[in-house]
Biotite code that builds the C-alpha atoms (Angstrom):
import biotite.structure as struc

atoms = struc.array([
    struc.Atom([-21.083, -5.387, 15.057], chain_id="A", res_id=1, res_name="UNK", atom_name="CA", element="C"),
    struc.Atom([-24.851, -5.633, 15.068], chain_id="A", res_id=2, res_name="UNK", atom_name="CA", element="C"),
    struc.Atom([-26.778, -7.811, 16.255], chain_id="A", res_id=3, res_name="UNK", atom_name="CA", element="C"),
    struc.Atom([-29.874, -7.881, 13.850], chain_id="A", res_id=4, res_name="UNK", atom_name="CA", element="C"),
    struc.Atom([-30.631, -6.454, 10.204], chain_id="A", res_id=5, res_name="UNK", atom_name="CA", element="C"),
    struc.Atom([-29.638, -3.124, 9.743], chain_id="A", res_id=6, res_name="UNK", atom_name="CA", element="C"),
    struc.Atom([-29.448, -0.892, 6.923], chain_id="A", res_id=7, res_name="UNK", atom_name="CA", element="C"),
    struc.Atom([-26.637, 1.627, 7.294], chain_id="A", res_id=8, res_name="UNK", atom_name="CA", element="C"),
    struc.Atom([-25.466, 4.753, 5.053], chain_id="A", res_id=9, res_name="UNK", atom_name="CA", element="C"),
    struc.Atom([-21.587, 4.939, 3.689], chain_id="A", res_id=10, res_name="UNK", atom_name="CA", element="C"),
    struc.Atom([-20.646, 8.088, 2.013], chain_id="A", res_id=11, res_name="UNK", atom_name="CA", element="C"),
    struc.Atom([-17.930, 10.121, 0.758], chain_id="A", res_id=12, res_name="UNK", atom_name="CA", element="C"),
    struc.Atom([-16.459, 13.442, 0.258], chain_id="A", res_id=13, res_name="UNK", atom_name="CA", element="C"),
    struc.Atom([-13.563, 14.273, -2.219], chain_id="A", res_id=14, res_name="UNK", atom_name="CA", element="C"),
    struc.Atom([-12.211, 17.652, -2.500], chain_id="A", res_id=15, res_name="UNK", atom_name="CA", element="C"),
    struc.Atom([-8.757, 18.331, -4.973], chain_id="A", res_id=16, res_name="UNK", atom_name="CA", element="C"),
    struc.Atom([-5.858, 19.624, -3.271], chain_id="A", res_id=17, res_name="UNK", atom_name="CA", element="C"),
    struc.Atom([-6.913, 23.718, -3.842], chain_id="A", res_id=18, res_name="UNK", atom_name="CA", element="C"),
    struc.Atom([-10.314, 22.386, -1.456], chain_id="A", res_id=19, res_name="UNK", atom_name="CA", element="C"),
    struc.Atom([-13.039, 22.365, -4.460], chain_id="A", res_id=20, res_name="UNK", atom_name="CA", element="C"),
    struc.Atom([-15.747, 19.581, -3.767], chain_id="A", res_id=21, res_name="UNK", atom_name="CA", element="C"),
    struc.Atom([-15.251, 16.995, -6.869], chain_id="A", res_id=22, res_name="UNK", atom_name="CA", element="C"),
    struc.Atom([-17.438, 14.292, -6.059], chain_id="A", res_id=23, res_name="UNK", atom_name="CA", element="C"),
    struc.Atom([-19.693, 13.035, -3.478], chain_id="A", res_id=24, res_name="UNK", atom_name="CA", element="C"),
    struc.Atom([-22.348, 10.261, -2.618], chain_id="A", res_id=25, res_name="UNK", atom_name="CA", element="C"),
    struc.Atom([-24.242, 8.627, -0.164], chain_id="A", res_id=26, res_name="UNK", atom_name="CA", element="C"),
    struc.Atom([-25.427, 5.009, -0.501], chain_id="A", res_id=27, res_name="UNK", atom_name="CA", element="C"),
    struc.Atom([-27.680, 2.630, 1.746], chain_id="A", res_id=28, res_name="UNK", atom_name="CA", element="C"),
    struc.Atom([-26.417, -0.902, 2.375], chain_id="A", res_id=29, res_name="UNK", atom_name="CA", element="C"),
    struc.Atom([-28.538, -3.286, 4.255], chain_id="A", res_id=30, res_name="UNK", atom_name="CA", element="C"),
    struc.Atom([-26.546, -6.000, 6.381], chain_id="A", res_id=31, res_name="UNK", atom_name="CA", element="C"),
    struc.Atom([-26.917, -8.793, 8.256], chain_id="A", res_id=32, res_name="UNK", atom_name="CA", element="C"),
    struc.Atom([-26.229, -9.331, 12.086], chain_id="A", res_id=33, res_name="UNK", atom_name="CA", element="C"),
    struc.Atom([-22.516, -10.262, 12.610], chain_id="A", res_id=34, res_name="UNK", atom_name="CA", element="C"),
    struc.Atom([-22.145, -9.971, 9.100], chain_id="A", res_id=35, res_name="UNK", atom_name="CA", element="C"),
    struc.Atom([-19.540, -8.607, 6.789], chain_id="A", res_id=36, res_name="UNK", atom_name="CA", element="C"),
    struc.Atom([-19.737, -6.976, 3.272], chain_id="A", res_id=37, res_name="UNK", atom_name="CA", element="C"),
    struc.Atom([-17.727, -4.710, 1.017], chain_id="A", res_id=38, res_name="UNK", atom_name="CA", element="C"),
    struc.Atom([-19.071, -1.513, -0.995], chain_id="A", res_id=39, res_name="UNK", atom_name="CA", element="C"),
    struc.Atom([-17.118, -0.378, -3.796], chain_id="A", res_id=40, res_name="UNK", atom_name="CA", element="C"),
    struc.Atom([-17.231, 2.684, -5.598], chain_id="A", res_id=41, res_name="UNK", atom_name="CA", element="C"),
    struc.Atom([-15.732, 3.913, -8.848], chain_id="A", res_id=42, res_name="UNK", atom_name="CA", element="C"),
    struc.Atom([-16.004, 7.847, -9.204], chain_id="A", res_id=43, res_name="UNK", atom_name="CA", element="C"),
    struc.Atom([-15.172, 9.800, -12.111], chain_id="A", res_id=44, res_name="UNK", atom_name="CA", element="C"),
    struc.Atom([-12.423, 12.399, -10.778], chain_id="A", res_id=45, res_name="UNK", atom_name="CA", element="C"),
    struc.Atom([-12.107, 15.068, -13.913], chain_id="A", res_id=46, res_name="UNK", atom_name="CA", element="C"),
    struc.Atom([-9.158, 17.380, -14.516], chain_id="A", res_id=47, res_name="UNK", atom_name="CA", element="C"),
    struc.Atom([-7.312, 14.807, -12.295], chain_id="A", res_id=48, res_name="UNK", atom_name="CA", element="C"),
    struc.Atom([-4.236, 15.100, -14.620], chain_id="A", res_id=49, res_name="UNK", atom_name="CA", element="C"),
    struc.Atom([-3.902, 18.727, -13.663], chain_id="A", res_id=50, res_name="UNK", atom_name="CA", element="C"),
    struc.Atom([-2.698, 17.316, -10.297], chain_id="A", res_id=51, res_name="UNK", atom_name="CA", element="C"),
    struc.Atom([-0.393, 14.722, -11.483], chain_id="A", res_id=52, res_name="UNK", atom_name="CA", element="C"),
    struc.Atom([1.608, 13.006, -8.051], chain_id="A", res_id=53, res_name="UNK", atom_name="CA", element="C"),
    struc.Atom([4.754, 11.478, -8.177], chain_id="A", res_id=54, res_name="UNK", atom_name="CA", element="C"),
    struc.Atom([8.145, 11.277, -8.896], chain_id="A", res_id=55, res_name="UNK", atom_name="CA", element="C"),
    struc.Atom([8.741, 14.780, -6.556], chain_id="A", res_id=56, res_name="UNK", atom_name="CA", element="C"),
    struc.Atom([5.525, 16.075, -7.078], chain_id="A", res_id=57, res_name="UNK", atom_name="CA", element="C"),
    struc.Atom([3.202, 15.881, -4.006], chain_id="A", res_id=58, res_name="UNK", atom_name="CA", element="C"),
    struc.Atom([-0.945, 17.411, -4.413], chain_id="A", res_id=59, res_name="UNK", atom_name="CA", element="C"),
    struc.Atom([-2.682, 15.147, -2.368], chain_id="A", res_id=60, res_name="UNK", atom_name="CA", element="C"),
    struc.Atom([-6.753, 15.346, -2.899], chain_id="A", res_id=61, res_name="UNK", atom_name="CA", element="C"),
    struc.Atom([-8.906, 14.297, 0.686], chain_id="A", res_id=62, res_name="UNK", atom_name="CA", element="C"),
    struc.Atom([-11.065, 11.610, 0.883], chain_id="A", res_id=63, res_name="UNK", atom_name="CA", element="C"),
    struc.Atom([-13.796, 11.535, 3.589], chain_id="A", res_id=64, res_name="UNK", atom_name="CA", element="C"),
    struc.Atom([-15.248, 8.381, 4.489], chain_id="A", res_id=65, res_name="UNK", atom_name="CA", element="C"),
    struc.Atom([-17.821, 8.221, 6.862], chain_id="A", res_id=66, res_name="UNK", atom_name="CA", element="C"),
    struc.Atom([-20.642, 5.535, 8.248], chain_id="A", res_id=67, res_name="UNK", atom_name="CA", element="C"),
    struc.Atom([-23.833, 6.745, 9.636], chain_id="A", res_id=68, res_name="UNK", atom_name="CA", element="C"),
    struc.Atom([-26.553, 4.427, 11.847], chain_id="A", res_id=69, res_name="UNK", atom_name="CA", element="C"),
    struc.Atom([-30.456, 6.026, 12.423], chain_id="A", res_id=70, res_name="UNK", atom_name="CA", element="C"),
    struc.Atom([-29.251, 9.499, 10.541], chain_id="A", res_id=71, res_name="UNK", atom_name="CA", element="C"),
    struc.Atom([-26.374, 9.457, 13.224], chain_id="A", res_id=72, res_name="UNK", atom_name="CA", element="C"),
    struc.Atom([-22.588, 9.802, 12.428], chain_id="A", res_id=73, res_name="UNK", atom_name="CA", element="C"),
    struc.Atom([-20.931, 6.489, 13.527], chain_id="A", res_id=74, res_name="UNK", atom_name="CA", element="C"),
    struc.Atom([-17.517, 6.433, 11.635], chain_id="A", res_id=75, res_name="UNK", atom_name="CA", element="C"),
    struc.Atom([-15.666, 9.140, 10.218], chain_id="A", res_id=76, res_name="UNK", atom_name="CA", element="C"),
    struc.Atom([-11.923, 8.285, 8.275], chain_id="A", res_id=77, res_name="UNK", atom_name="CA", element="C"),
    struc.Atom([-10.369, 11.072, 6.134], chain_id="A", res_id=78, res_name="UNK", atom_name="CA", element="C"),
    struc.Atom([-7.900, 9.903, 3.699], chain_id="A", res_id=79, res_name="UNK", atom_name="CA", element="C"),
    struc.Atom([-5.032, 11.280, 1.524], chain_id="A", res_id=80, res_name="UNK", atom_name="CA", element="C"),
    struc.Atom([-4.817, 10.230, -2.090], chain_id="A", res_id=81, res_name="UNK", atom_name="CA", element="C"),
    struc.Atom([-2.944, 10.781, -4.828], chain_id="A", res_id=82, res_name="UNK", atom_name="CA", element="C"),
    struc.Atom([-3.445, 10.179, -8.606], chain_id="A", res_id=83, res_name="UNK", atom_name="CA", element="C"),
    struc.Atom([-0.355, 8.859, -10.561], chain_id="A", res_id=84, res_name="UNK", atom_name="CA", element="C"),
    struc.Atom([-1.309, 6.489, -12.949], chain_id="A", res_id=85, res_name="UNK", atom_name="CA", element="C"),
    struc.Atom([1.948, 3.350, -12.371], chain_id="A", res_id=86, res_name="UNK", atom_name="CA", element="C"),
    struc.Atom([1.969, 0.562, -14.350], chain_id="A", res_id=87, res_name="UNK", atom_name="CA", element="C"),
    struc.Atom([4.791, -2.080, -14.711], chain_id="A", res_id=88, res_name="UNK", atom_name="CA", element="C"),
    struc.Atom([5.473, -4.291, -18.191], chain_id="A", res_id=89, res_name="UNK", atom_name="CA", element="C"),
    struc.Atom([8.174, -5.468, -19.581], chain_id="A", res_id=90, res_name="UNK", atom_name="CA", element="C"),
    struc.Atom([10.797, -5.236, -17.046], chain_id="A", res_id=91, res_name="UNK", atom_name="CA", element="C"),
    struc.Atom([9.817, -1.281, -16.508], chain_id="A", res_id=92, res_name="UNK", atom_name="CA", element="C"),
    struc.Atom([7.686, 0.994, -14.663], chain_id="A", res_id=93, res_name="UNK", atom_name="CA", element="C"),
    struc.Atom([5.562, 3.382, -16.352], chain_id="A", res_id=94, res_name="UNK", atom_name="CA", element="C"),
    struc.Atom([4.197, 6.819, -14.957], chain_id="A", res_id=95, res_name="UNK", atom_name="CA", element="C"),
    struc.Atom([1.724, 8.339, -16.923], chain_id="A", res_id=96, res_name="UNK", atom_name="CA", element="C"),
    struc.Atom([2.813, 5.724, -20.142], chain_id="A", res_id=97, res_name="UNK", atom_name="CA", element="C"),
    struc.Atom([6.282, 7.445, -19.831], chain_id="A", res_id=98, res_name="UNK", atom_name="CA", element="C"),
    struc.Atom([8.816, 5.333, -18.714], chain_id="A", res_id=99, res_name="UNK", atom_name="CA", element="C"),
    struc.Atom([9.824, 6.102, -15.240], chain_id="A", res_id=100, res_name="UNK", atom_name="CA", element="C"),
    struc.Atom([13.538, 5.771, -14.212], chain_id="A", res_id=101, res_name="UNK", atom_name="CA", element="C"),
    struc.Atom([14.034, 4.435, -10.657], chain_id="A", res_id=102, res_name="UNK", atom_name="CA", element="C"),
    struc.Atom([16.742, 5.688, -8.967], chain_id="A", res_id=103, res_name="UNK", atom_name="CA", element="C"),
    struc.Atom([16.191, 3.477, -5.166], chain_id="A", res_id=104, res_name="UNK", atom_name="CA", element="C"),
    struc.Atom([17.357, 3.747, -2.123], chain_id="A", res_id=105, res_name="UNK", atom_name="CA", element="C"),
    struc.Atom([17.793, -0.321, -0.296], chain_id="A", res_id=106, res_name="UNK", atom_name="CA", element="C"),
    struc.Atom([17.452, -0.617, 3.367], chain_id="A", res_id=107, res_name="UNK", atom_name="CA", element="C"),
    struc.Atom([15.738, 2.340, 4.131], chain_id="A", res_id=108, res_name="UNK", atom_name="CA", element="C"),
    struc.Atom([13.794, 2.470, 6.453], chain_id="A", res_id=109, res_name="UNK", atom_name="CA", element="C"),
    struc.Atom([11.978, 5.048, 9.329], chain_id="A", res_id=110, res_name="UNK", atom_name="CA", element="C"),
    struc.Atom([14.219, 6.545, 11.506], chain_id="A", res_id=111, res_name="UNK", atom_name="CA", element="C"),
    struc.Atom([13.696, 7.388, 15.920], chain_id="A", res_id=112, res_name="UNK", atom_name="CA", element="C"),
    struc.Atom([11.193, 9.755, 15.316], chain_id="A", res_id=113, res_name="UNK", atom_name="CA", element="C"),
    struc.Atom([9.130, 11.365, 12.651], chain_id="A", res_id=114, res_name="UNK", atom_name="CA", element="C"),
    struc.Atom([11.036, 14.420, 12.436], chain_id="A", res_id=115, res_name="UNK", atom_name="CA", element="C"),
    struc.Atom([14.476, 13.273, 11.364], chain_id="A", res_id=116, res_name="UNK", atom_name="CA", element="C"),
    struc.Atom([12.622, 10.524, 9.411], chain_id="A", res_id=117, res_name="UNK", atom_name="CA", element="C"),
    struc.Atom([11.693, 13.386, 7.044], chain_id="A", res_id=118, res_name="UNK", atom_name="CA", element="C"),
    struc.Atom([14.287, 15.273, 7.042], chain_id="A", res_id=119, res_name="UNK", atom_name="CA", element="C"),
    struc.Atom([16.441, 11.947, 5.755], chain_id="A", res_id=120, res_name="UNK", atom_name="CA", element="C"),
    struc.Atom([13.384, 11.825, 2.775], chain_id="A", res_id=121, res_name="UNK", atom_name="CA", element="C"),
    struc.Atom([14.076, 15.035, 2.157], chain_id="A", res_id=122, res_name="UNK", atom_name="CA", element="C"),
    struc.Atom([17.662, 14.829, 1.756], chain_id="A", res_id=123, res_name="UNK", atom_name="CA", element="C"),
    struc.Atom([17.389, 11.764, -0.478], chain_id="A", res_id=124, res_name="UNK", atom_name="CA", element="C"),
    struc.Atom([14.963, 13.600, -3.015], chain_id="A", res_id=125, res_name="UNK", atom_name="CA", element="C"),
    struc.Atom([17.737, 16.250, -3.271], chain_id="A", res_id=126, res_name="UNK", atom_name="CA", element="C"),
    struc.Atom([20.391, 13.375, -4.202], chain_id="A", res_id=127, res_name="UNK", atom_name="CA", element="C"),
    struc.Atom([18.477, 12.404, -6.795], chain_id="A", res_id=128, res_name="UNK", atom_name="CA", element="C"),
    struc.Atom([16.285, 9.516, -5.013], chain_id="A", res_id=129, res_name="UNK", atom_name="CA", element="C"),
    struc.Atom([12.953, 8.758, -6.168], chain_id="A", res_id=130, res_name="UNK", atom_name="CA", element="C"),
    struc.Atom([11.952, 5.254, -4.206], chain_id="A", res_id=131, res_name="UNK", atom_name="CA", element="C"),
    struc.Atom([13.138, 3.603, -1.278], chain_id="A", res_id=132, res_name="UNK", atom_name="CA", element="C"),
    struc.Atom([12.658, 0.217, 0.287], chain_id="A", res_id=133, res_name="UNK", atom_name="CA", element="C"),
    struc.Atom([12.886, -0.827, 3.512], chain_id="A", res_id=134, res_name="UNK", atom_name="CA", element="C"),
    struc.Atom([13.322, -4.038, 4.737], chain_id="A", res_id=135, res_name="UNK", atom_name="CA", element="C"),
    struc.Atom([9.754, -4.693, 6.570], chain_id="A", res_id=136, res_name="UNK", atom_name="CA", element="C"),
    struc.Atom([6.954, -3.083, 7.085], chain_id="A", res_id=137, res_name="UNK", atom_name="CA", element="C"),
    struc.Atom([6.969, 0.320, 8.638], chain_id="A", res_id=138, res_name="UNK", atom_name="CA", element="C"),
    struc.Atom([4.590, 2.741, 11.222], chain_id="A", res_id=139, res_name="UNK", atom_name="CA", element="C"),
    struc.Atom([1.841, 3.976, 9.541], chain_id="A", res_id=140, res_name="UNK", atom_name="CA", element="C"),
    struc.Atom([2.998, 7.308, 9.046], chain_id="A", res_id=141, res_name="UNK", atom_name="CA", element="C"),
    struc.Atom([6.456, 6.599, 7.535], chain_id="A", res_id=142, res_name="UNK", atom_name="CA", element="C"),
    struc.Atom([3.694, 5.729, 4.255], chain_id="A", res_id=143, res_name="UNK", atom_name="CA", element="C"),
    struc.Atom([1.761, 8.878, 4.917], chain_id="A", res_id=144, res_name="UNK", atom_name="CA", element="C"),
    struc.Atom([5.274, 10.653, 4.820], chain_id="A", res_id=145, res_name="UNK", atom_name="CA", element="C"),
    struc.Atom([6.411, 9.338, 1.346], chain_id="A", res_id=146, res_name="UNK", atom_name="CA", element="C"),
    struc.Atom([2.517, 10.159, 0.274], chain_id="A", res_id=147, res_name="UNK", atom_name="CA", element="C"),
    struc.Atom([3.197, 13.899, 1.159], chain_id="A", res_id=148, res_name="UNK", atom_name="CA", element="C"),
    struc.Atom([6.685, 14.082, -0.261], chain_id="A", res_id=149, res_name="UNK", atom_name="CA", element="C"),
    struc.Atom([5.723, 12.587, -3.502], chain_id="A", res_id=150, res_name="UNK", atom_name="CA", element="C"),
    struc.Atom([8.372, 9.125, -2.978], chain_id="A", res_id=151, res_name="UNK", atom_name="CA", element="C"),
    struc.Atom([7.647, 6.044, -4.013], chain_id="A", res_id=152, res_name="UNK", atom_name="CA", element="C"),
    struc.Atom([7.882, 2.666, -1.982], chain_id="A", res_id=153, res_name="UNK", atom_name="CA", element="C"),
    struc.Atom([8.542, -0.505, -2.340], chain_id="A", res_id=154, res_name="UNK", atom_name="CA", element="C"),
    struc.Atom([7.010, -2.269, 0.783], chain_id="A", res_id=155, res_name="UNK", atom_name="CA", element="C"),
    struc.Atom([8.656, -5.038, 2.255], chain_id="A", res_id=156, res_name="UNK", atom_name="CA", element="C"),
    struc.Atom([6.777, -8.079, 3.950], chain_id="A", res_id=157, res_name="UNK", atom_name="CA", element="C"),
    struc.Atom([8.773, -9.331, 7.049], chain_id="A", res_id=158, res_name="UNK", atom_name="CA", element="C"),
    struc.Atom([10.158, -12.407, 6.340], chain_id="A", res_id=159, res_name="UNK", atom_name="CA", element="C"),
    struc.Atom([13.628, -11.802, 6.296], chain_id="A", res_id=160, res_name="UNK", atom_name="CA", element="C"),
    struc.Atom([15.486, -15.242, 6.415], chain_id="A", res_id=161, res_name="UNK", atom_name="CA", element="C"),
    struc.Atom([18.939, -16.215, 5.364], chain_id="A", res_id=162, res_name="UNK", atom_name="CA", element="C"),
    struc.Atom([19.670, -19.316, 7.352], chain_id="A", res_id=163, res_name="UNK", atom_name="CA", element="C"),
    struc.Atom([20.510, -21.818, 5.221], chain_id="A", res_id=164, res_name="UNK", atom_name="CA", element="C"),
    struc.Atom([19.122, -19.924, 2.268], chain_id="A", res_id=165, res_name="UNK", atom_name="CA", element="C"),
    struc.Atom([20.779, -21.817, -0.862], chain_id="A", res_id=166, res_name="UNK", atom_name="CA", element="C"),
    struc.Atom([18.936, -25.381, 1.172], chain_id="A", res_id=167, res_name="UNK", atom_name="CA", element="C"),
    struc.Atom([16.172, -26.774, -1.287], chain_id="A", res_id=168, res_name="UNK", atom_name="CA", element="C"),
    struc.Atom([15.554, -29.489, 0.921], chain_id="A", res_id=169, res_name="UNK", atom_name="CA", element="C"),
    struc.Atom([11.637, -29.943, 2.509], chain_id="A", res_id=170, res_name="UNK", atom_name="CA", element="C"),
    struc.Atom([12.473, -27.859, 6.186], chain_id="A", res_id=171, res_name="UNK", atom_name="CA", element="C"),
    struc.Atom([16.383, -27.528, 5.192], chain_id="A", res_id=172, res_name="UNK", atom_name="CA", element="C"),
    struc.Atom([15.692, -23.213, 5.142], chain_id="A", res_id=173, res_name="UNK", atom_name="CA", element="C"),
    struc.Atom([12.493, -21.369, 6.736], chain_id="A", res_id=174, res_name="UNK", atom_name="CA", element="C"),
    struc.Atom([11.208, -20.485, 3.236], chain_id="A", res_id=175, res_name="UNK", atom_name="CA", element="C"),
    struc.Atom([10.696, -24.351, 2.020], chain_id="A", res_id=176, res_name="UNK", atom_name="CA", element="C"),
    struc.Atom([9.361, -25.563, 5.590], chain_id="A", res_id=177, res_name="UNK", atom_name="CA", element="C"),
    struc.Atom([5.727, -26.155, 5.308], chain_id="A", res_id=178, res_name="UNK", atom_name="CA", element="C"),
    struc.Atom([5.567, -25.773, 9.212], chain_id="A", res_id=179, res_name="UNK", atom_name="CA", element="C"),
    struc.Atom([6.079, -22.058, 8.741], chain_id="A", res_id=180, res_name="UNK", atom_name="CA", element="C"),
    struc.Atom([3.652, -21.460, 6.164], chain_id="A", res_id=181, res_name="UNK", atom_name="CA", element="C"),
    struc.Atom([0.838, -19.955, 8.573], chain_id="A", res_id=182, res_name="UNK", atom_name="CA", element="C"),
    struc.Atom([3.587, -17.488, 9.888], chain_id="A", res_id=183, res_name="UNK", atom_name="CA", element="C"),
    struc.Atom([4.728, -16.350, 6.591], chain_id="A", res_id=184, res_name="UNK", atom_name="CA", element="C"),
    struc.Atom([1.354, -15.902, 4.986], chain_id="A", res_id=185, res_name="UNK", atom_name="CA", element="C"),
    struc.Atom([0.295, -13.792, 8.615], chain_id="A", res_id=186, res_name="UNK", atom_name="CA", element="C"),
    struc.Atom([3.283, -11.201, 7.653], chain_id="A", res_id=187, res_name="UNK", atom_name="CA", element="C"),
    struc.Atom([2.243, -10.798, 4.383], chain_id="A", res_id=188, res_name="UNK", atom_name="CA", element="C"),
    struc.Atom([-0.765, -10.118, 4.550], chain_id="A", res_id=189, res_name="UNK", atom_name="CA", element="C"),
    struc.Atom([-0.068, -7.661, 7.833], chain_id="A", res_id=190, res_name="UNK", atom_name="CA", element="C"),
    struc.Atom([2.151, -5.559, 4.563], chain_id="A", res_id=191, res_name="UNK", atom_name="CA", element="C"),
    struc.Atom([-0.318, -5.798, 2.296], chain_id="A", res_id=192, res_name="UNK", atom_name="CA", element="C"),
    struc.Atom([-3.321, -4.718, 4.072], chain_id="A", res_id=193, res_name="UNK", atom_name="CA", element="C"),
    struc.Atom([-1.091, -1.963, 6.196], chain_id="A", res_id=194, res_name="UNK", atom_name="CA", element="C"),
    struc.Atom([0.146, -0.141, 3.006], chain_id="A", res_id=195, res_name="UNK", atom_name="CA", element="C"),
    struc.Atom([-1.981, -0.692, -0.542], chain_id="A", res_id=196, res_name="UNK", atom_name="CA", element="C"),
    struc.Atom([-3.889, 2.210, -0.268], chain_id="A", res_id=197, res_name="UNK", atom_name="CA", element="C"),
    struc.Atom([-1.333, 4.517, -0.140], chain_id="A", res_id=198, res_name="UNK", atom_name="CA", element="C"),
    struc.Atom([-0.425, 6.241, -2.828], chain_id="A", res_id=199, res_name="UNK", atom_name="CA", element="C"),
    struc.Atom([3.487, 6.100, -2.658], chain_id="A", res_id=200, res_name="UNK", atom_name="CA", element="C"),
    struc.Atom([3.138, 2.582, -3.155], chain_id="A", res_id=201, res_name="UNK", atom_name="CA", element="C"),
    struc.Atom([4.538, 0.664, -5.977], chain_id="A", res_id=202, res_name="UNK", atom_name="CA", element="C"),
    struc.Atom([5.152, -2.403, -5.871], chain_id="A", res_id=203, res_name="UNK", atom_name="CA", element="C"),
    struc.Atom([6.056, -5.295, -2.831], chain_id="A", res_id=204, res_name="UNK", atom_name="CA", element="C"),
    struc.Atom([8.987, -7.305, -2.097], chain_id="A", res_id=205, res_name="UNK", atom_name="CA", element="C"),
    struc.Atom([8.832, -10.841, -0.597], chain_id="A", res_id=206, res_name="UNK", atom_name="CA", element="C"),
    struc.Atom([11.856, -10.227, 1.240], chain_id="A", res_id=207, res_name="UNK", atom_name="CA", element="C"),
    struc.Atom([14.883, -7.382, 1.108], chain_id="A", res_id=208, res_name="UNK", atom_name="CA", element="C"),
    struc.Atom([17.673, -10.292, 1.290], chain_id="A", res_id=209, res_name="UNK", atom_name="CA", element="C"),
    struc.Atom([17.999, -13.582, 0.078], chain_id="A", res_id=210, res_name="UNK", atom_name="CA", element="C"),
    struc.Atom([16.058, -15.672, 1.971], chain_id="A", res_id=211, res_name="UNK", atom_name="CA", element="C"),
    struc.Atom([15.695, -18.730, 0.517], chain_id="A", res_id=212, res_name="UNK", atom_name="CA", element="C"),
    struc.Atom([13.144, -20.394, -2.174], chain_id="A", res_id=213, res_name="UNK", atom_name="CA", element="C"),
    struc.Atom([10.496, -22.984, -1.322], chain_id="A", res_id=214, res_name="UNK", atom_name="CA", element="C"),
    struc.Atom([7.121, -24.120, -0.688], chain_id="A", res_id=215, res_name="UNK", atom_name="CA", element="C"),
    struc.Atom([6.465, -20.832, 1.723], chain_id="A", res_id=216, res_name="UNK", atom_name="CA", element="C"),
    struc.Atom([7.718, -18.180, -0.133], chain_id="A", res_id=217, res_name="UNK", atom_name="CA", element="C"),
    struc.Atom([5.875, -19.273, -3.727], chain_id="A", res_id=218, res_name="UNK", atom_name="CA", element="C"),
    struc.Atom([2.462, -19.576, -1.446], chain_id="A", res_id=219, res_name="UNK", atom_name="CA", element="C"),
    struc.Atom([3.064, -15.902, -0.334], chain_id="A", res_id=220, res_name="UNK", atom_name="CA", element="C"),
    struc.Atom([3.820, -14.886, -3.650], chain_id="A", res_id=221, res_name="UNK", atom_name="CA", element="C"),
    struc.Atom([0.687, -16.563, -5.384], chain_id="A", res_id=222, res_name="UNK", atom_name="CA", element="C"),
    struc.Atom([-1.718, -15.122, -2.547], chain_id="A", res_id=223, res_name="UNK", atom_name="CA", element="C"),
    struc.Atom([-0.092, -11.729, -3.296], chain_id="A", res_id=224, res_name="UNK", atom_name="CA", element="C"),
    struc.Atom([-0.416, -11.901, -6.857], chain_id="A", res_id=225, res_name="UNK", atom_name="CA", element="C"),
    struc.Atom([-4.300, -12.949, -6.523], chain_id="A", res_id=226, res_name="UNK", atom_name="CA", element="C"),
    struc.Atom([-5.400, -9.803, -4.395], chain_id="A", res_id=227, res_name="UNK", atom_name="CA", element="C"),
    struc.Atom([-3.193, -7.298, -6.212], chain_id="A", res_id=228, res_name="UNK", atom_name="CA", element="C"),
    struc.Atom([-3.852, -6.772, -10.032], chain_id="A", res_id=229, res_name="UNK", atom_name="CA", element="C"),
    struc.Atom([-2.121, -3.706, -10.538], chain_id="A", res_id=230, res_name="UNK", atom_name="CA", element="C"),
    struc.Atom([1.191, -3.296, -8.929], chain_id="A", res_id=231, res_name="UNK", atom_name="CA", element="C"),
    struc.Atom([4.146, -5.912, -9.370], chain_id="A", res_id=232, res_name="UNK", atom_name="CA", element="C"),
    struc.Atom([5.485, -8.345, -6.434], chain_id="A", res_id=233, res_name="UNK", atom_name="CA", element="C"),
    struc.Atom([9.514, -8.581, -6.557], chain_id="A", res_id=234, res_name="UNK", atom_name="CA", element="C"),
    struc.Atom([11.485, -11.200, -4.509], chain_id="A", res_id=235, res_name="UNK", atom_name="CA", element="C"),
    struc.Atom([15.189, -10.141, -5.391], chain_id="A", res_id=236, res_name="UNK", atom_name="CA", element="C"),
])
């Protein structure tokens, strides 16, 4: 938002779930007016595997981001994360190179208010649930709910669409309509940016019905595969 050359400090704070300091930095980035940039870091985090999340199990460490202009605090964003180490090959998902069972549960998604909404995650993990999937995206703290109960999620893009579904003709179903291309790439990219840094996250569905085939849904699925390295994209 500035108008002129400025040089700005980004740091963070990261304290384990007991509250012991881990790892911290500060770093100066100069930017351009009106500009944009990204600043990465890669932190060593050790005894990490002593808070293992996932699959039930819930420590969450906190992240503090924060921006500062002239000395002077200007942004401030504390996060939750959790480590579990997911990987998918061969048809499976891996926790910790284990092989992780999936038991899901389809359609879920947040309920009225926040309240019974966990109270319904609850219940699930006590029948045996480990992931669920809703069928678009959902508020932001339905994901920072499944981060503190230790579920996993499959996020959903919005772009349910089942007219005319089995139609392979050019505009015969909304998925193979090159009209609607714009629309469909806006909702996926609205899921992927609302959820991938949570850490219930696993994976991301194109769609939680059948919803066609086409021109759109293979350009959502090749700009979802290019940003996301790590975690598999499912279109059922």
């Amino acid at each position: 938002d500035f108008n002129f050359e400025e040089t700005i400090q980004v740091g963070y704070d990261i304290y384990n779930p007991k509250g012991k300091l881990m790892e911290f930095s500060v770093n100066s980035l100069t930017l351009d007016g009106r500009s944009m940039d990204t600043l990465s870091f890669k932190p060593y985090i050790y005894h990490a595997y002593d808070f293992k999340w996932g699959d039930g199990q819930r420590p969450l460490y906190d992240v503090m981001l924060y921006i500062k202009r002239n000395g002077i605090l200007w942004e401030y964003i504390p996060l939750k994360i959790g480590f579990g180490k997911k990987e998918y090959r061969d048809g499976k998902f891996y926790r910790f190179d284990k092989p992780l069972t999936i038991q899901k549960k389809e359609h879920f998604n947040a309920m009225p208010n926040r309240q019974q909404t966990f109270k319904e995650i609850e219940q699930l993990k006590l029948r045996g649930y480990n992931t669920v999937c809703p069928d678009y995206p959902q508020p932001k703290w339905f994901y920072d709910m499944c981060d503190k109960a230790g579920m996993f999620v499959i996020d959903c893009a919005n772009i349910s669409s089942p007219s005319n579904s089995s139609n392979r003709a050019v505009g015969g179903t909304p998925a193979n309509d090159p009209k609607l291309l714009d629309e469909y790439m806006q909702r996926v990219k609205a899921m992927y940016y609302r959820s991938r840094n949570h850490t219930c996250i696993i994976g991301f569905s194109l769609s939680g019905t059948a919803s066609g085939n086409g021109y759109n849904m293979y350009k959502a699925y090749e700009w979802l595969k290019s940003v996301e390295e790590r975690l598999p994209i499912f279109y059922d």
